[in-house]
N, C-alpha and C positions, 0 to 999 in steps of 0.2 A: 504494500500500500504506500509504503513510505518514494519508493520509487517511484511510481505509480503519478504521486501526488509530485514532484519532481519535473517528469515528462509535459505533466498539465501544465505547469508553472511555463516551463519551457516553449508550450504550444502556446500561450497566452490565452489560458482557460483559468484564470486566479479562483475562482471561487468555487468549482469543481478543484481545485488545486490544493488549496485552503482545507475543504473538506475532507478530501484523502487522507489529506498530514494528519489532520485532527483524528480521523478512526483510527487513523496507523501507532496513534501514541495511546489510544485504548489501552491496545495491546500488551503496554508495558509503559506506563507513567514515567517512570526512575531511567529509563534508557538513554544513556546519552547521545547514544545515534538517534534513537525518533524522535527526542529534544533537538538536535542539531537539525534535523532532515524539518522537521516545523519549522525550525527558524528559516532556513536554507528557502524552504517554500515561501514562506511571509515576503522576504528581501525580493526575489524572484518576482511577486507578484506584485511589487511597489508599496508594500508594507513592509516598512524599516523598524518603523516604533514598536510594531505588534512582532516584530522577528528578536529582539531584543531578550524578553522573559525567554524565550525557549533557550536563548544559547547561554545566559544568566542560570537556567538552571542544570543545562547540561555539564557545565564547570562546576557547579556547586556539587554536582553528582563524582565528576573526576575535571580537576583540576589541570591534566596533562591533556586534555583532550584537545590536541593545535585545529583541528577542523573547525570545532567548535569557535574557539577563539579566536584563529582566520575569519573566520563569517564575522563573527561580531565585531572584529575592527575594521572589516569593510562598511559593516552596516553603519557603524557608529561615524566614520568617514565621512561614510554618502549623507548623513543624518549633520557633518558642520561639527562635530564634538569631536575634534583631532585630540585633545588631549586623552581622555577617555580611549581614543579608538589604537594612539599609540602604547597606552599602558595594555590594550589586550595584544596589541601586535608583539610586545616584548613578551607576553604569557606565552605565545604561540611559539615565538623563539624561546623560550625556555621550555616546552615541552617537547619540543623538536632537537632539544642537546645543544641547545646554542648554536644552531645551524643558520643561516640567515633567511628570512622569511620574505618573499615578494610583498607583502603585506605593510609591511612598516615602508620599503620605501612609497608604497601607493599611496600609505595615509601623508606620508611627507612632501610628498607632489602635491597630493590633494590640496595639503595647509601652505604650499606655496615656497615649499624650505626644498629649493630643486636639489641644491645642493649637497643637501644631507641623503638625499632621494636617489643620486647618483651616487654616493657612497655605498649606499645599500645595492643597487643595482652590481656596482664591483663587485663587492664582498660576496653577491650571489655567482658573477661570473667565474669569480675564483675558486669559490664553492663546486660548482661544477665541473672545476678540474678534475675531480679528486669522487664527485658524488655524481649521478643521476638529476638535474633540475630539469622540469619540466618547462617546454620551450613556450606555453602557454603564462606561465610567472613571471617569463622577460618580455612578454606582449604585455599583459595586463601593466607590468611596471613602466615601457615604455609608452603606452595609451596615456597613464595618467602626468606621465612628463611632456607629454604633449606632441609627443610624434608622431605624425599619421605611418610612415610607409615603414619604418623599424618591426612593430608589431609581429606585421603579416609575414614580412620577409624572413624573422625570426622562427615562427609559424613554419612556413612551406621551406626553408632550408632542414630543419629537425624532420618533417615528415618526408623528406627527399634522403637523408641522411636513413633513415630509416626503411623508407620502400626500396633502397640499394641494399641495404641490409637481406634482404627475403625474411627477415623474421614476422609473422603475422600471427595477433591473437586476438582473443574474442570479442575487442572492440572494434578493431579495425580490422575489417575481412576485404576490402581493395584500396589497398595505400593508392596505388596509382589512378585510378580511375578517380576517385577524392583530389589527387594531385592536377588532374588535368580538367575536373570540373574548375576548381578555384583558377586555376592558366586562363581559361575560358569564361571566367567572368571578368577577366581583366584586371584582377586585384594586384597580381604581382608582373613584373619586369620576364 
């Protein structure tokens, strides 16, 4: 259900969306995933304010949970409360091992401190020497620095990097076909 409610959010069905999340946490109140996956939905469907309690309680449940805390200092971001949104983005980075989070420098962009935004941005590239970053973290961090064409190019360099690769799993079943739809709508060079 929790997915379910997710998919909606995504098709821009909020209130069938809304719904899902809410039976899905029937299930089990205390859950910090169906607490997280309500809020996740609330933000989704342009409810910031109402996605707040779910991730508020999902931390109070387990404290190390970075998804949870991710969501909430974006919400809190998009919501103008930078200060608030960087104290969850530093939770997130400390549930994650002090690994650095796309999260802090987005709220940092957000509040206008590029500077500090592009540090974190580094610290994440350098990170990536050494670990797995997910090429969608350097999109969203460069989105909110304010670059159109960084994003995407970031985006379809990792899924080209990857469709060379031949590895394929259960989310991505044709790298290439995905890669030549986006070719085809003119997004990238």
């Amino acid at each position: 259900a929790s997915q379910l409610a997710q998919l909606l959010a995504a098709r821009q069905r909020p209130s069938e969306a809304v719904e899902q999340s809410l039976n899905a946490l029937q299930l089990d109140r205390e859950s910090p995933v169906l607490q997280t996956s309500a809020g996740i939905v609330h933000e989704l469907s342009d409810r910031g304010a109402e996605a707040l309690p779910y991730f508020e309680g999902a931390l109070k449940q387990d404290p190390a949970h970075a998804t949870a805390a991710i969501w909430q200092s974006a919400t809190l971001a998009r919501l103008g409360r930078f200060d608030e949104a960087l104290a969850a983005a530093h939770q997130a980075r400390a549930a994650m091992q002090g690994a650095p989070v796309w999260v802090e420098g987005y709220v940092l962009a957000l509040a206008g401190r590029n500077g500090d935004a592009r540090a974190v941005l580094q610290a994440l590239r350098s990170h990536a020497q050494r670990h797995y970053v997910p090429a969608t973290e350097f999109a969203f961090l460069h989105l909110a620095l304010g670059e159109q064409d960084a994003p995407l190019s970031t985006v379809m360099a990792d899924l080209a990097r990857y469709a060379a690769s031949g590895e394929i799993n259960s989310t991505v079943t044709a790298v290439a076909a995905a890669t030549e739809k986006v070719r085809a709508w003119g997004l990238t060079q």
